[in-house]
C-alpha positions as a Markdown table, in Angstrom:
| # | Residue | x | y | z |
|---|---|---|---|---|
| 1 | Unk | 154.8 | 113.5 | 169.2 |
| 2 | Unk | 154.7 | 116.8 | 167.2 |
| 3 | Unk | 153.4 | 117.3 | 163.6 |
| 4 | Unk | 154.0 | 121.1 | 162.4 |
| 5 | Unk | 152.7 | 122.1 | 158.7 |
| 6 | Unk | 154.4 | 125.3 | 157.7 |
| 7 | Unk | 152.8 | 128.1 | 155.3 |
| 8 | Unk | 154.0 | 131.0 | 152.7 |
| 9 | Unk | 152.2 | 133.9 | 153.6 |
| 10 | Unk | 153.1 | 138.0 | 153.0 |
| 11 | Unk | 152.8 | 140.7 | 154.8 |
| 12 | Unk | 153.0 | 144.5 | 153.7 |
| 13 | Unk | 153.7 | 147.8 | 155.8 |
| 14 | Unk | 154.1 | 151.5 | 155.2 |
| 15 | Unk | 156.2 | 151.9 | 158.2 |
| 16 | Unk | 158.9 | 149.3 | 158.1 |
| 17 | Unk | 159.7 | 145.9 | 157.6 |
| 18 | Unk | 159.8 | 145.0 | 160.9 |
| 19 | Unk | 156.1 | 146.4 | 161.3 |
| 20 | Unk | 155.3 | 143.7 | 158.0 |
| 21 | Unk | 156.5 | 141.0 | 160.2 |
| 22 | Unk | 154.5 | 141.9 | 163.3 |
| 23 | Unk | 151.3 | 142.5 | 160.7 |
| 24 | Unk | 151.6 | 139.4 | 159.2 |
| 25 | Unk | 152.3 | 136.9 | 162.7 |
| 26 | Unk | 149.0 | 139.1 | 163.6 |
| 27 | Unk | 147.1 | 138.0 | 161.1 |
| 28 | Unk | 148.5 | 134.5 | 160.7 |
| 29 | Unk | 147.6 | 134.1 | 164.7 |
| 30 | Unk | 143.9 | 134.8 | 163.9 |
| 31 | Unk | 143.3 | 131.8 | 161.2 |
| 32 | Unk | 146.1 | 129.4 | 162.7 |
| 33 | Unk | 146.5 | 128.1 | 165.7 |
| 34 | Unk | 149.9 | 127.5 | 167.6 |
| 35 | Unk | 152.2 | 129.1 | 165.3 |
| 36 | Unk | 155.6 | 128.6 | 166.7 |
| 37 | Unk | 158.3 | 130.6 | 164.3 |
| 38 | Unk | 158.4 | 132.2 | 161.0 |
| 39 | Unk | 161.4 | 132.6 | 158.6 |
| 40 | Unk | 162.0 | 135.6 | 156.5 |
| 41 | Unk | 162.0 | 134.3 | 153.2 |
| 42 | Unk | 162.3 | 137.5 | 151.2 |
| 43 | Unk | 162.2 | 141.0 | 151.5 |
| 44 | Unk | 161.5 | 143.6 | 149.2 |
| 45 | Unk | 160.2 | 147.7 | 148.9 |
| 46 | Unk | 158.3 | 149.2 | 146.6 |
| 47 | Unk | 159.3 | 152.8 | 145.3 |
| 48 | Unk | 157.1 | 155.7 | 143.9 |
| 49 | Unk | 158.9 | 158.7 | 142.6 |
| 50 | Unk | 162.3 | 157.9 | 144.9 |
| 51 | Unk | 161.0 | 157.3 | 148.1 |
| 52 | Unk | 160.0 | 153.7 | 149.6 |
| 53 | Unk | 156.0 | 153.6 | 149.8 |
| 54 | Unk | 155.9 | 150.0 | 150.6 |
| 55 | Unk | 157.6 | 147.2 | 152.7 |
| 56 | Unk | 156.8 | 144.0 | 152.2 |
| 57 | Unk | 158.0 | 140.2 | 153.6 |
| 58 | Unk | 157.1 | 136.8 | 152.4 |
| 59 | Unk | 157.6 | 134.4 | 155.3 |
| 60 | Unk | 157.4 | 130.8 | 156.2 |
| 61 | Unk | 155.3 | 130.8 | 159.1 |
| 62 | Unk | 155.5 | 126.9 | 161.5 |
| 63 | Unk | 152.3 | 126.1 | 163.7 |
| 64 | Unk | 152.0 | 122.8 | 165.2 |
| 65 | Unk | 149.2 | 120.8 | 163.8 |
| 66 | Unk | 146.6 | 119.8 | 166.7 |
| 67 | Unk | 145.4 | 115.9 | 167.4 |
């Protein structure tokens, strides 16, 4: 039997959201073991004088929990 914990994190990019996505699985990957999935939970840009400076993503990212 499985066990999976899930947790909020969020990830920023200057490039794009998918980049944010692929930062934050990154850097979820080197504190938590096993992750399995992540769902986009919100999206949102920041803007500076017009333009989009910032992308950012809060996720739910899953990891199974080890015996």
């Amino acid at each position: 039997m499985s066990i999976a914990k899930v947790s909020e994190i969020s990830a920023t990019s200057s490039k794009s959201f998918e980049d944010a996505v692929v930062q934050g699985i990154t850097r979820a990957n080197k504190t938590l073991r096993n992750v399995r999935s992540a769902w986009l939970k919100e999206q949102q840009v920041r803007v500076k004088d017009g333009a989009i400076t910032e992308y950012q993503v809060n996720m739910m990212v899953t990891f199974i929990i080890e015996d």
